[in-house]
ZADREN-687517 format. One line per 8 residues: number of its first residue (from 1); their letters; for each residue x, y, z of N, C-alpha, C. Coordinates in Angstrom, 3 decimals, always signed. Example, Ala and Ser with C-alpha at 12.3 -4.5 7.8 and 13.67 -1.06 7.14 Angstrom:
1> as> +13.190,-5.690,+7.800,+12.300,-4.500,+7.800,+13.200,-3.300,+7.800  +12.850,-2.250,+7.080,+13.670,-1.060,+7.140,+12.900,+0.030,+7.870 $
This chain:
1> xxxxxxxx> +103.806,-9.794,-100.221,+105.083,-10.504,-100.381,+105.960,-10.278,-99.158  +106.508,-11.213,-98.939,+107.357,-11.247,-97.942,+108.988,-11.062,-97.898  +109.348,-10.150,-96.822,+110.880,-9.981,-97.316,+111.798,-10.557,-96.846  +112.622,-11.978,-97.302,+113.211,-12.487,-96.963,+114.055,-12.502,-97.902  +115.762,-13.090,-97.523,+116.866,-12.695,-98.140,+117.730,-13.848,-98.227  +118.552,-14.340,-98.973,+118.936,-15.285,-98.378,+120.206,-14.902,-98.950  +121.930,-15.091,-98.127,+123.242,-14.724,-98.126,+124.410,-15.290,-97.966  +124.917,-14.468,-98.236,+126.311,-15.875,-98.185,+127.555,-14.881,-97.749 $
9> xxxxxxxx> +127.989,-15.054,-96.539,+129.283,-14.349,-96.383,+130.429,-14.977,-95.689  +131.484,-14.603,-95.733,+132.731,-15.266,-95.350,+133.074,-14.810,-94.326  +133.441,-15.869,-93.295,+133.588,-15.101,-91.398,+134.661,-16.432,-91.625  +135.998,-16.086,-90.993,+136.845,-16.754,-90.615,+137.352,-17.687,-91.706  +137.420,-17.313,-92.813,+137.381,-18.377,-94.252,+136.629,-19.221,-94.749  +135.645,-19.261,-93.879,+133.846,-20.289,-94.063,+133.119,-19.559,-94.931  +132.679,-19.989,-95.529,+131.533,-19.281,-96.279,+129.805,-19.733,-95.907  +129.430,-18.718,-94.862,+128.516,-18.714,-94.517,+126.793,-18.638,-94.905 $
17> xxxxxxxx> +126.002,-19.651,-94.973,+124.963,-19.283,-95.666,+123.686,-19.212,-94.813  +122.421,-17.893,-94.689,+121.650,-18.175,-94.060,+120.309,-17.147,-94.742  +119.077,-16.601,-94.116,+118.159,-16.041,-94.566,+118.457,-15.302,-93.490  +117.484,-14.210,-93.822,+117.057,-13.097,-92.946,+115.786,-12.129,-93.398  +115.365,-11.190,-92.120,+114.524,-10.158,-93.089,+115.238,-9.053,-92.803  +116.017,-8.659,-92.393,+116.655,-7.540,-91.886,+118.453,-7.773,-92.476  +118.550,-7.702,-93.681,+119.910,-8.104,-94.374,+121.384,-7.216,-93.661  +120.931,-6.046,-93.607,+122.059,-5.092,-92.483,+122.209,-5.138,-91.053 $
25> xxxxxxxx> +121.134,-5.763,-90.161,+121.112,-6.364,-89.188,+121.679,-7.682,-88.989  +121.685,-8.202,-89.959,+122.283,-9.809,-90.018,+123.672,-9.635,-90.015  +124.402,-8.488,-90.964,+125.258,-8.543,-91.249,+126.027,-8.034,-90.087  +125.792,-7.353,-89.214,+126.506,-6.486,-88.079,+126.519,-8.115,-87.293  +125.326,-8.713,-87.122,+125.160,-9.749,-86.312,+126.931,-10.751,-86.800  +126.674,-10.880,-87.653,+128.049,-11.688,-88.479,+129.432,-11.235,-88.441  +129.734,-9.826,-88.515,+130.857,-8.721,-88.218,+131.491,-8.980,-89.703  +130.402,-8.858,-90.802,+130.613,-8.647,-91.769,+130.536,-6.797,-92.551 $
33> xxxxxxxx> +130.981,-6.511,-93.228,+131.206,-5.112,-94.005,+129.359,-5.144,-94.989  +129.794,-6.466,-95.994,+128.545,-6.704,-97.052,+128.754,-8.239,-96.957  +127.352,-8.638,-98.069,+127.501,-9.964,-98.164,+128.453,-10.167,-99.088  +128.942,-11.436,-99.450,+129.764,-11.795,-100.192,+128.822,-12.085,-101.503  +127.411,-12.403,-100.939,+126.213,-12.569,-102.098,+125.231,-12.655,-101.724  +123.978,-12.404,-102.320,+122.495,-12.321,-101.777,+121.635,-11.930,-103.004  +120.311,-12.982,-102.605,+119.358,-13.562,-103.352,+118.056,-12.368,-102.479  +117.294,-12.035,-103.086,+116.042,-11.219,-102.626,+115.361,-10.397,-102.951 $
41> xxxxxxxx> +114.175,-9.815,-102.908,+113.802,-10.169,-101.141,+112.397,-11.247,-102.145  +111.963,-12.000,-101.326,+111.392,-13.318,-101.643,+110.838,-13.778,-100.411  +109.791,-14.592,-100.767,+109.092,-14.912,-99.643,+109.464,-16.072,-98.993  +109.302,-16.337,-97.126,+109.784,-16.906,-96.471,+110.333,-18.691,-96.770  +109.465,-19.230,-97.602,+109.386,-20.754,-98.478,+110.262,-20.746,-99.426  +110.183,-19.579,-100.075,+111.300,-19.539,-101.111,+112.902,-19.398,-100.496  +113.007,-18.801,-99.397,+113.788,-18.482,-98.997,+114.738,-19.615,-98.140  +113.746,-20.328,-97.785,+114.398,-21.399,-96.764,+114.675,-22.738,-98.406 $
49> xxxxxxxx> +114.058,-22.716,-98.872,+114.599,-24.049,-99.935,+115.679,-23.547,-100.458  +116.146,-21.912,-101.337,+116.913,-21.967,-101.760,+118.720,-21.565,-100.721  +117.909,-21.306,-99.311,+119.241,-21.703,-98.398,+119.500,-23.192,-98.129  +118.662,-24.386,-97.877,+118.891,-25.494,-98.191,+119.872,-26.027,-99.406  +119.595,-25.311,-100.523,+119.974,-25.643,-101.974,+121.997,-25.195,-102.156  +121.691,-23.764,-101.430,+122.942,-23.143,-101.170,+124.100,-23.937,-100.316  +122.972,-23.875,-99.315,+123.806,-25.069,-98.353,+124.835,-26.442,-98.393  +124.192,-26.882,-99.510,+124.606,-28.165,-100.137,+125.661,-28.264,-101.085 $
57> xxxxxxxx> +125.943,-26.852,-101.989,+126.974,-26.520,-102.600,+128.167,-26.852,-102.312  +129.146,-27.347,-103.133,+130.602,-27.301,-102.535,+131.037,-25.928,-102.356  +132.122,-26.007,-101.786,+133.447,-24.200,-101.769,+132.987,-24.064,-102.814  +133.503,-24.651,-104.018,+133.750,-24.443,-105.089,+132.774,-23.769,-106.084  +131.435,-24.219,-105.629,+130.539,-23.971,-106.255,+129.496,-22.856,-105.957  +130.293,-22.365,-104.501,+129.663,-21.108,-104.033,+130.381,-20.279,-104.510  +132.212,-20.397,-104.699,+132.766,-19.461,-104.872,+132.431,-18.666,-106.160  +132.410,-19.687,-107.137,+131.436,-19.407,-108.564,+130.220,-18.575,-108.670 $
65> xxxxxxxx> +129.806,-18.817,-107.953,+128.533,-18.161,-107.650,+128.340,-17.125,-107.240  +129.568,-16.416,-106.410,+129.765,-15.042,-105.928,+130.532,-14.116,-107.022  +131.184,-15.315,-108.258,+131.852,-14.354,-108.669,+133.406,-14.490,-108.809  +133.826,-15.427,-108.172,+135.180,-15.329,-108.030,+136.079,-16.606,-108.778  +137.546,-16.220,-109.241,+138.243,-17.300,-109.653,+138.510,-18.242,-108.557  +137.621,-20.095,-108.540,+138.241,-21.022,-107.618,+139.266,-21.269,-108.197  +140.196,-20.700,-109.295,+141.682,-21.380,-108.954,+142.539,-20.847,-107.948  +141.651,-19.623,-107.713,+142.760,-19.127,-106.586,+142.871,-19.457,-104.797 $
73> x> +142.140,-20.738,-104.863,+141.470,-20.865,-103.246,+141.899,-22.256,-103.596 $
């Protein structure tokens, strides 16, 4: 199995979505603390459809997804 990750973090009020195999390396890469959310570890196919899938989300529907009240955004 393969270790791929797929994440979502907030840089500059964007909510950023991408894969990786190295999730703490990504994150320094980003000048993030943690993710805001993350799916893993899963193999490389799985990983790229459900960042596609993520991708496509509104704000709204990521913010949900991390967890958080969208009435407040």
């Amino acid at each position: 199995m393969e270790n791929w990750w797929v994440y979502i973090v907030e840089k500059g009020g964007k909510l950023r979505v991408g894969i990786t195999t190295d999730l703490e390396n990504r994150l320094r890469e980003q000048d993030a603390k943690r993710p805001s959310y993350y799916e893993g570890p899963m193999p490389k196919a799985a990983a790229l459809k459900r960042e596609r899938t993520l991708r496509g989300f509104r704000r709204e529907k990521k913010l949900e997804l991390i967890g958080r009240d969208t009435s407040r955004h």
